[in-house]
N, CA, C and O atoms as a DFTB+ gen file, in Angstrom:
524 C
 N C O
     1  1      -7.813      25.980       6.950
     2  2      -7.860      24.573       7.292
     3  2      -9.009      24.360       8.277
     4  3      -9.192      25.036       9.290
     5  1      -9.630      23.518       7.932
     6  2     -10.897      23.173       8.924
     7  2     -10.123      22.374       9.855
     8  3      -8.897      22.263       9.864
     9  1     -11.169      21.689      10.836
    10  2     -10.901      21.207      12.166
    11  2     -10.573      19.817      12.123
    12  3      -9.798      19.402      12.985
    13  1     -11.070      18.951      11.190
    14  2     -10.668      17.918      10.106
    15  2      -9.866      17.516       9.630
    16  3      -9.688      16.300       9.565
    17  1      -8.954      18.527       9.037
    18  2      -7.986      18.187       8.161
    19  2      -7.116      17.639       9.053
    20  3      -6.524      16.881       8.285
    21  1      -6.622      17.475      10.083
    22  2      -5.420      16.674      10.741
    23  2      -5.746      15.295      10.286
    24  3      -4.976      14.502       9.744
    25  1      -7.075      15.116      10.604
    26  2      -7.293      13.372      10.610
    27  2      -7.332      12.740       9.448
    28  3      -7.578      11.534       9.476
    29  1      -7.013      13.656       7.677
    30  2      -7.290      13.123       6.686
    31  2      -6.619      11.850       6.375
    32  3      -7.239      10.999       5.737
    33  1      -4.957      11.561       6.913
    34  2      -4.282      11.176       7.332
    35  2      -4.694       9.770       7.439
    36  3      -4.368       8.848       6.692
    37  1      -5.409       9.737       8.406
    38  2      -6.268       8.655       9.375
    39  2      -6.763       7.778       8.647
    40  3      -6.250       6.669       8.503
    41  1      -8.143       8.268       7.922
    42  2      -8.761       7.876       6.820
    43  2      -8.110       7.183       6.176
    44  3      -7.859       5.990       6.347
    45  1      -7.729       7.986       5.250
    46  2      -6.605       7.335       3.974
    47  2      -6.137       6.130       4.635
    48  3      -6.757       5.067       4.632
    49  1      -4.968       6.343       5.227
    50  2      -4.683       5.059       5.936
    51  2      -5.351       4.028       5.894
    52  3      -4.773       3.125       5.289
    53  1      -6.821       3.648       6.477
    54  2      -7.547       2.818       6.694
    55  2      -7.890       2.351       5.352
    56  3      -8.109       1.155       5.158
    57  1      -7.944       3.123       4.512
    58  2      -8.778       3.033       3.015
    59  2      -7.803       2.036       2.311
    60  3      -7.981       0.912       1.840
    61  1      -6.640       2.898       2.413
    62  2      -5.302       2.192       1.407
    63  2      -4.965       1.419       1.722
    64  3      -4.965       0.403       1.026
    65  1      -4.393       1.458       3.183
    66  2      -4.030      -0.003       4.286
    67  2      -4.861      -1.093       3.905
    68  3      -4.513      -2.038       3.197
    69  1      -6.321      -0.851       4.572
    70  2      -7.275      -1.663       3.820
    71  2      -7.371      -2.594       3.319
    72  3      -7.455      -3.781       3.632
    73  1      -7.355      -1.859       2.218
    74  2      -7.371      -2.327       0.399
    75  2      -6.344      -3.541       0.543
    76  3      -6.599      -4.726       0.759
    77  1      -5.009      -2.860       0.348
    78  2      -3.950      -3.731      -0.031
    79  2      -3.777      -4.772       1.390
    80  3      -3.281      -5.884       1.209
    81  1      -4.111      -4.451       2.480
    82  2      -4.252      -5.614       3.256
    83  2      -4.966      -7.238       3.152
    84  3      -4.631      -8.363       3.525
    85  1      -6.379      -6.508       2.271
    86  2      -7.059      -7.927       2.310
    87  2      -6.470      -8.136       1.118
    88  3      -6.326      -9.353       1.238
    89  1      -5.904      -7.826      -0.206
    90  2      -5.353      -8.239      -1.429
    91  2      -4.165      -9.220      -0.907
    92  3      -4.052     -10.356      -1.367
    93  1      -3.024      -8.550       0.382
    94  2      -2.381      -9.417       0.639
    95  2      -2.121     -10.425       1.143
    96  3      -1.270     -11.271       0.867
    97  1      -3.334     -10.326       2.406
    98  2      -3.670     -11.869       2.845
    99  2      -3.702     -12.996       1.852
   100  3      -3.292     -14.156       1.886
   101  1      -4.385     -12.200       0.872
   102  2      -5.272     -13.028       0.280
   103  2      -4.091     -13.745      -0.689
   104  3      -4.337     -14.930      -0.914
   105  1      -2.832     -13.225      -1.312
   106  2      -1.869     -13.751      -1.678
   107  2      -0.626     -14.341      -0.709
   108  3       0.399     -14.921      -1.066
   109  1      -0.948     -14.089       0.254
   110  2       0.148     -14.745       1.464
   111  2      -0.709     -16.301       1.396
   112  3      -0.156     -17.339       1.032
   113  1      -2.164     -16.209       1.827
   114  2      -2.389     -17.344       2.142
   115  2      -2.304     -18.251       0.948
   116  3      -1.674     -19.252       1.287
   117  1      -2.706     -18.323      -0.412
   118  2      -2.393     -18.772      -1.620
   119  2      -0.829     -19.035      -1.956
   120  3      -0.408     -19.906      -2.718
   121  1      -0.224     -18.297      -1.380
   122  2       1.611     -18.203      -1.212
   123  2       2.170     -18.239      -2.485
   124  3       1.718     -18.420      -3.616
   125  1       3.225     -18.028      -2.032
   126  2       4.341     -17.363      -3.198
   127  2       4.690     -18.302      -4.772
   128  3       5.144     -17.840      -5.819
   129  1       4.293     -19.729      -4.465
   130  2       3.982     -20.103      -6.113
   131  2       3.239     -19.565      -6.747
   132  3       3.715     -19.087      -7.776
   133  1       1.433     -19.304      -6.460
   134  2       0.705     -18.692      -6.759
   135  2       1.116     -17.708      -7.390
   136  3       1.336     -17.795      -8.598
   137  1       1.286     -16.670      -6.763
   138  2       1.932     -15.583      -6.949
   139  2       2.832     -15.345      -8.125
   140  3       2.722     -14.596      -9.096
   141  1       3.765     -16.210      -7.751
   142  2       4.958     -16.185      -9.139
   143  2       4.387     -16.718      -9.848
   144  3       4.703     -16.225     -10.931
   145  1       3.505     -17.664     -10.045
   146  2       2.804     -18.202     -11.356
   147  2       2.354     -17.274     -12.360
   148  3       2.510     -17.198     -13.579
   149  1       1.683     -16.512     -11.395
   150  2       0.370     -15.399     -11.757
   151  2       1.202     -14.495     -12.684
   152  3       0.831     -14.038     -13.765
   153  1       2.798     -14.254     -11.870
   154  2       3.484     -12.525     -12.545
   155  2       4.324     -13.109     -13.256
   156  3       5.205     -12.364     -13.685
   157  1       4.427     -14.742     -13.707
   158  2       5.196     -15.039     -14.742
   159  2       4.245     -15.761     -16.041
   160  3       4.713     -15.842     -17.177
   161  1       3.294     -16.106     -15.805
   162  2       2.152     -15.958     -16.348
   163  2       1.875     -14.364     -17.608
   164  3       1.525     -14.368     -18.789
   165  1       2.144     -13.450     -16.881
   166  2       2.158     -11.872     -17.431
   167  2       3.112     -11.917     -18.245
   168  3       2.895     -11.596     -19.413
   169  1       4.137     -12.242     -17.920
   170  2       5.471     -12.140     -18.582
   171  2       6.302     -11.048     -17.585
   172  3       6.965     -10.045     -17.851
   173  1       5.982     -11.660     -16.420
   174  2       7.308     -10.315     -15.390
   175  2       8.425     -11.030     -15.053
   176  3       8.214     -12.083     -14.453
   177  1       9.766     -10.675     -15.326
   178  2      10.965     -10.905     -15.132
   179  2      10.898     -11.162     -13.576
   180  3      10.035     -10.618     -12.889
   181  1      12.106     -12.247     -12.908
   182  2      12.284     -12.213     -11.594
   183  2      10.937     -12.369     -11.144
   184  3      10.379     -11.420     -10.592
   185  1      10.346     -13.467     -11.318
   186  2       8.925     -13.783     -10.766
   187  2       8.993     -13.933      -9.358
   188  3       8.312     -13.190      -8.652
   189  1       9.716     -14.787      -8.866
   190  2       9.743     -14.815      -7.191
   191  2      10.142     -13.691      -6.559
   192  3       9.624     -13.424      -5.475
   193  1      10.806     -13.116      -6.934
   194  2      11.202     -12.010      -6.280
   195  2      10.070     -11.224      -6.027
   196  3       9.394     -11.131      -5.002
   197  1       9.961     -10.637      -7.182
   198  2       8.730      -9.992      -7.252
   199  2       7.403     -10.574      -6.341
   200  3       6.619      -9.799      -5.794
   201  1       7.300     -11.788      -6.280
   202  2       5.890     -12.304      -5.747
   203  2       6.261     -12.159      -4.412
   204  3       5.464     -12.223      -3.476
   205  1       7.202     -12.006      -4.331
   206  2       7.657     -11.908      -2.136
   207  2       7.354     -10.089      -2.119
   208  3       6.541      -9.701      -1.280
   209  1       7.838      -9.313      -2.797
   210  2       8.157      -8.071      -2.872
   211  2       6.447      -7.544      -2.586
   212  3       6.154      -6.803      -1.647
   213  1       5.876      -7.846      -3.146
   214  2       4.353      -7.566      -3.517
   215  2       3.595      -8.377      -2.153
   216  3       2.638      -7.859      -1.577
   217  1       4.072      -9.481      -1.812
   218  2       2.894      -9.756      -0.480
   219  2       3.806      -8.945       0.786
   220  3       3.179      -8.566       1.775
   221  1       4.742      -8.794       0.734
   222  2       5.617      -8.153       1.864
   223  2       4.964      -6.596       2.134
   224  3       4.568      -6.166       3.217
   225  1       4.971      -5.769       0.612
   226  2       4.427      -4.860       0.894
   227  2       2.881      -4.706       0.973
   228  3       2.435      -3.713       1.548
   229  1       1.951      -5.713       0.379
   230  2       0.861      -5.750       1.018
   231  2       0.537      -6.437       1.773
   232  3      -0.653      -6.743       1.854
   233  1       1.396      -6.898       2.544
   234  2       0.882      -7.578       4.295
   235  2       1.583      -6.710       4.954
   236  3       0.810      -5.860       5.397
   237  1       2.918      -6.442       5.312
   238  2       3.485      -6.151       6.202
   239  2       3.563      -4.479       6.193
   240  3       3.245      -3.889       7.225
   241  1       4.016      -3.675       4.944
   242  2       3.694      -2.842       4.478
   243  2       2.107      -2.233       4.547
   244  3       1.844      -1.135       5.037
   245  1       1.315      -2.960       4.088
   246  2      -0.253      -2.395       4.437
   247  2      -0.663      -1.839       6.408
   248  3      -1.171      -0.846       6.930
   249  1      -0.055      -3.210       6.933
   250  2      -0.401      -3.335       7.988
   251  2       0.372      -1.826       9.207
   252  3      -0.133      -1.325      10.212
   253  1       1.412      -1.591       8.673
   254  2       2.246      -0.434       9.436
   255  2       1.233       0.702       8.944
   256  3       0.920       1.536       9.794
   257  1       0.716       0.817       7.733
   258  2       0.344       1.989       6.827
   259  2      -1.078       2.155       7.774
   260  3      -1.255       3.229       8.349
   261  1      -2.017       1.123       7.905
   262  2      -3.112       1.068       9.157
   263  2      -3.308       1.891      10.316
   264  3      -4.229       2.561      10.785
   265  1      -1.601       1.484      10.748
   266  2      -1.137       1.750      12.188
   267  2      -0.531       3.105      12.122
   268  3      -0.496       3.802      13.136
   269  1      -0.054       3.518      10.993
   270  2       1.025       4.486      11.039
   271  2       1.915       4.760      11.123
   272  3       2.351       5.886      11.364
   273  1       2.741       3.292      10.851
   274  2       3.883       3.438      10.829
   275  2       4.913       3.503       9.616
   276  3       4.864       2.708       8.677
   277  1       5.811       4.483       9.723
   278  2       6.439       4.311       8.253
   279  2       5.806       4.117       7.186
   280  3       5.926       3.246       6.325
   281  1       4.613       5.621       7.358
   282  2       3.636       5.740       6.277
   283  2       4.223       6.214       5.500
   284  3       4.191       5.364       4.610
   285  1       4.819       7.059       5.123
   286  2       5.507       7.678       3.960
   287  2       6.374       6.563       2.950
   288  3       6.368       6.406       1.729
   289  1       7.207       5.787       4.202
   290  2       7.838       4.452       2.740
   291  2       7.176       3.913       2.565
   292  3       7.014       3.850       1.347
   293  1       6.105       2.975       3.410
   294  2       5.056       2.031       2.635
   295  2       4.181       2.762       1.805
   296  3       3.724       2.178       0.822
   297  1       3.905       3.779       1.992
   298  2       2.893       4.433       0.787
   299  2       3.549       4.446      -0.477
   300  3       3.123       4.096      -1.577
   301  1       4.950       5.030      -0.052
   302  2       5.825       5.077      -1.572
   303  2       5.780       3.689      -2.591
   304  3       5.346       3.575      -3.737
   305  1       6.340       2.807      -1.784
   306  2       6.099       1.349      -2.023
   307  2       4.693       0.653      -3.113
   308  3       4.494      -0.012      -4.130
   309  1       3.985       1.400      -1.990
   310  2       2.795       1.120      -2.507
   311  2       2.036       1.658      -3.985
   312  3       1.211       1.085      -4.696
   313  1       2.662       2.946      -4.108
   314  2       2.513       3.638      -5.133
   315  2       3.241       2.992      -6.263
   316  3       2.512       2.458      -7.099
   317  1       4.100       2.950      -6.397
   318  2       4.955       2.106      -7.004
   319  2       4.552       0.808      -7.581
   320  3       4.723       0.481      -8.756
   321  1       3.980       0.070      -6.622
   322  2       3.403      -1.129      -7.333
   323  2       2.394      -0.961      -7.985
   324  3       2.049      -1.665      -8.934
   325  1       1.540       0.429      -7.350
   326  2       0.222       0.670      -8.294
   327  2       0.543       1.026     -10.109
   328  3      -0.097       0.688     -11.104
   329  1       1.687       1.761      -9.974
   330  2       2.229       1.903     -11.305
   331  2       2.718       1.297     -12.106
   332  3       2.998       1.803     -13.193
   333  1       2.959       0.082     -11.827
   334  2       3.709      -0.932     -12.443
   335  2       2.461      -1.983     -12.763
   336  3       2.473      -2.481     -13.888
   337  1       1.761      -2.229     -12.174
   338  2       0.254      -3.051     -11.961
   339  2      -0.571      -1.838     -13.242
   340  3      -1.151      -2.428     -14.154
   341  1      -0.595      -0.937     -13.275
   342  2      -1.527      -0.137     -14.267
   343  2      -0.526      -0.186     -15.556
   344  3      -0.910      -0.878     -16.498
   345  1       0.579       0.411     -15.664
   346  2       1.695       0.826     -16.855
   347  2       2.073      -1.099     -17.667
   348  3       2.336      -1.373     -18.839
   349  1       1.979      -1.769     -16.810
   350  2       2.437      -3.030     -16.982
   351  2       1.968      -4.675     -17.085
   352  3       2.531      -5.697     -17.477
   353  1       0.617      -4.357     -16.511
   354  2      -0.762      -5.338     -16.439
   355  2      -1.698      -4.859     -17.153
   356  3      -2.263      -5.358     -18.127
   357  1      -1.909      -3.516     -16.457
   358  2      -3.955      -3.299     -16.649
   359  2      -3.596      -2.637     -18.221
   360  3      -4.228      -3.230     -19.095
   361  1      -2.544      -1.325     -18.841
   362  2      -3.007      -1.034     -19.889
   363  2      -2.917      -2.145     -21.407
   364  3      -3.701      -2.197     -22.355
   365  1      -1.849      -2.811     -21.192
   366  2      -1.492      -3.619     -22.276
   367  2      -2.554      -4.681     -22.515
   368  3      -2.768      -4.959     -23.695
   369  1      -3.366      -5.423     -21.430
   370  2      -3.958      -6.204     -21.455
   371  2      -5.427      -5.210     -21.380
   372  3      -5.938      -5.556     -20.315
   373  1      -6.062      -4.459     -21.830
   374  2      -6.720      -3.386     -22.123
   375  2      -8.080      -3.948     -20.516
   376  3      -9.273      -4.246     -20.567
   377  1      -7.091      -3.857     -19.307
   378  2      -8.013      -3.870     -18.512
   379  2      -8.534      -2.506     -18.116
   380  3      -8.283      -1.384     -18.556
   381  1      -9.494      -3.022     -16.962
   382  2      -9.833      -1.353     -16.411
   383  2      -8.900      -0.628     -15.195
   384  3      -8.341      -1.619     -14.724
   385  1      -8.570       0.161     -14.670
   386  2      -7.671       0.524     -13.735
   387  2      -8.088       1.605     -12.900
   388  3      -7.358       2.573     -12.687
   389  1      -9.597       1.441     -12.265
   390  2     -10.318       2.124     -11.192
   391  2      -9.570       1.948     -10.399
   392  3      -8.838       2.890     -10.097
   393  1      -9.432       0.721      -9.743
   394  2      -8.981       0.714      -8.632
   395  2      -7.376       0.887      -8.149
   396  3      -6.862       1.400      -7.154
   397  1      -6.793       0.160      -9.429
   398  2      -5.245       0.407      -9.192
   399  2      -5.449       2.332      -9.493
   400  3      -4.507       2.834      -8.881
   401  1      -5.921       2.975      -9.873
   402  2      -5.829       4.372      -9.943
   403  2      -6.094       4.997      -8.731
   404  3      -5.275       5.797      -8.277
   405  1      -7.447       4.662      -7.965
   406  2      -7.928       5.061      -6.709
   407  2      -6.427       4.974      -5.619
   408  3      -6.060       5.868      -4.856
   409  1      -5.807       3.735      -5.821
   410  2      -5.177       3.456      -4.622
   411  2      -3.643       3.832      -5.145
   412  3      -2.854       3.741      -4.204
   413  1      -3.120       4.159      -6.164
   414  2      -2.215       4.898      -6.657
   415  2      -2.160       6.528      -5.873
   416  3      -1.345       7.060      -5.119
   417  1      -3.464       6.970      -6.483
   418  2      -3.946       8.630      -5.689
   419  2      -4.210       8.598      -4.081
   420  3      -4.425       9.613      -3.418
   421  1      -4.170       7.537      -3.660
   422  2      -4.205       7.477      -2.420
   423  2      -3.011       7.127      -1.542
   424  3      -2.891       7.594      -0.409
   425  1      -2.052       6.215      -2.143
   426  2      -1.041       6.219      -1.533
   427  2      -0.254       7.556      -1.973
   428  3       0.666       7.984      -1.274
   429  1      -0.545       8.020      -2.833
   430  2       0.359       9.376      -3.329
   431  2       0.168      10.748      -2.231
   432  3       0.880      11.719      -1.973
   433  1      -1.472      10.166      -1.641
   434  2      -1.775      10.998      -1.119
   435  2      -1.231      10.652       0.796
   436  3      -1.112      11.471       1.707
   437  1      -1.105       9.781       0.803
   438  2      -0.509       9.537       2.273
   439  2       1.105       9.766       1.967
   440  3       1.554      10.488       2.857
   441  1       1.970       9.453       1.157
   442  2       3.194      10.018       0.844
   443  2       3.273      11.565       1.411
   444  3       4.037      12.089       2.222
   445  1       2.274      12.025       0.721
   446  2       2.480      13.880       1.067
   447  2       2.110      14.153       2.564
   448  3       2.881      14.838       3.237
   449  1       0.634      13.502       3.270
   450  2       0.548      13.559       4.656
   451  2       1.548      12.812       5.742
   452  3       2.019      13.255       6.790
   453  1       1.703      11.525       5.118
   454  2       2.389      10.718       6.363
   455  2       1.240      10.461       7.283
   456  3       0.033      10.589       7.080
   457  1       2.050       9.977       8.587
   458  2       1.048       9.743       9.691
   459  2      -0.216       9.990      10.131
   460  3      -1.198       9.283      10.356
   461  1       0.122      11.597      10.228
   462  2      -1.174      12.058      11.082
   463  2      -1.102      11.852      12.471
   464  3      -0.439      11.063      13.144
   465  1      -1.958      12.765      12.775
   466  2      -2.193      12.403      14.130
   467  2      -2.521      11.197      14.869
   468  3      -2.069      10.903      15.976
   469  1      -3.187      10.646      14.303
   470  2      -4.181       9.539      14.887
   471  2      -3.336       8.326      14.823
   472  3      -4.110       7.390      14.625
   473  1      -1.557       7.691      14.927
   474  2      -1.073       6.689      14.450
   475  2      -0.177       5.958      15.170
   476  3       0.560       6.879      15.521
   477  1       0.167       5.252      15.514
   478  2       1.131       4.618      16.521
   479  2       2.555       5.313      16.588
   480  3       3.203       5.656      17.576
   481  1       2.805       5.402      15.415
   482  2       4.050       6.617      15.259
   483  2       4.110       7.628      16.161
   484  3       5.199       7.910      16.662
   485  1       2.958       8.326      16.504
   486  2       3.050       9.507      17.081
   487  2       3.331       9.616      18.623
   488  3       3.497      10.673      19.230
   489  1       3.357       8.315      19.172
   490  2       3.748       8.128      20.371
   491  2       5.599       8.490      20.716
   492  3       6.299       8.886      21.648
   493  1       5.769       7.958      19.004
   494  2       7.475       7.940      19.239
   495  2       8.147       9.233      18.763
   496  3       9.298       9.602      18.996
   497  1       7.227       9.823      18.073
   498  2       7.307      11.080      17.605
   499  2       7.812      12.530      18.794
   500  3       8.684      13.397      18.835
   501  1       6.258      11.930      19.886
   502  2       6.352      13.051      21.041
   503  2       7.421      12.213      22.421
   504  3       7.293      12.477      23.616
   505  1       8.098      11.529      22.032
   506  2       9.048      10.969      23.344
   507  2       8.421      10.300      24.145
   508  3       8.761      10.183      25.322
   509  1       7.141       9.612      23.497
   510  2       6.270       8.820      24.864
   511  2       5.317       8.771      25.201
   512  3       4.448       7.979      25.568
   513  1       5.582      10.079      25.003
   514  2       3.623      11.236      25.741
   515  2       3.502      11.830      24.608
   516  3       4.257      12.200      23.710
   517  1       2.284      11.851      24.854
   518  2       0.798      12.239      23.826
   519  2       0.930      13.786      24.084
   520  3       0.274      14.156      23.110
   521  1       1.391      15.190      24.833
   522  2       1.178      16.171      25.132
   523  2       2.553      16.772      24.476
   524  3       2.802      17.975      24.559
């Protein structure tokens, strides 16, 4: 292990968090008709539900994943929607799925790290203190 690898963690985070952060603004501020329009539009069952489920985990969910918190469920989360967004949007409608793939392998990949060092979590982790 190089000297690095603690912080891969870190990265990711920022990348995936990121991502699905500005996607979710960007459907919070448009709000939840939008939204349900859009995934009943597709043909997705339980449209509202779903359209809360999806900005929740990319606002509120993204935003812990940033910070580090309760990286492992929001990543899961997150993965999850990537699969359902590729298996259920992108192949049937013969889109492309770079990106839902990138951020699929990336939340898959913060699932297996979690936190990291570098995360707000880790304060509560060590009882307080950083040592």
């Amino acid at each position: 292990m190089n000297a690095l690898t603690p912080y891969a963690a870190f990265f990711m985070r920022l990348a995936v968090g990121g991502v699905f952060l500005v996607h979710g603004v960007s459907k919070f501020h448009r709000g939840i008709p939008v939204t349900t329009a859009f995934l009943h539009d597709i043909g997705f069952p339980f449209a509202v539900v779903f359209a809360i489920i999806l900005i929740a985990v990319e606002t509120i969910g993204a935003a812990c994943v940033v910070l580090g918190i309760f990286t492992r469920l929001w990543a899961l989360c997150m993965a999850l929607e990537m699969l359902v967004a590729i298996l259920a949007v992108k192949l049937p409608h013969s889109g492309n799925i770079e990106l839902e793939g990138l951020l699929f392998a990336g939340a898959i990949t913060l699932v297996a790290l979690g936190d990291g060092p570098l995360s707000v979590a880790v304060k509560f982790k060590h009882g307080g203190s950083y040592g």
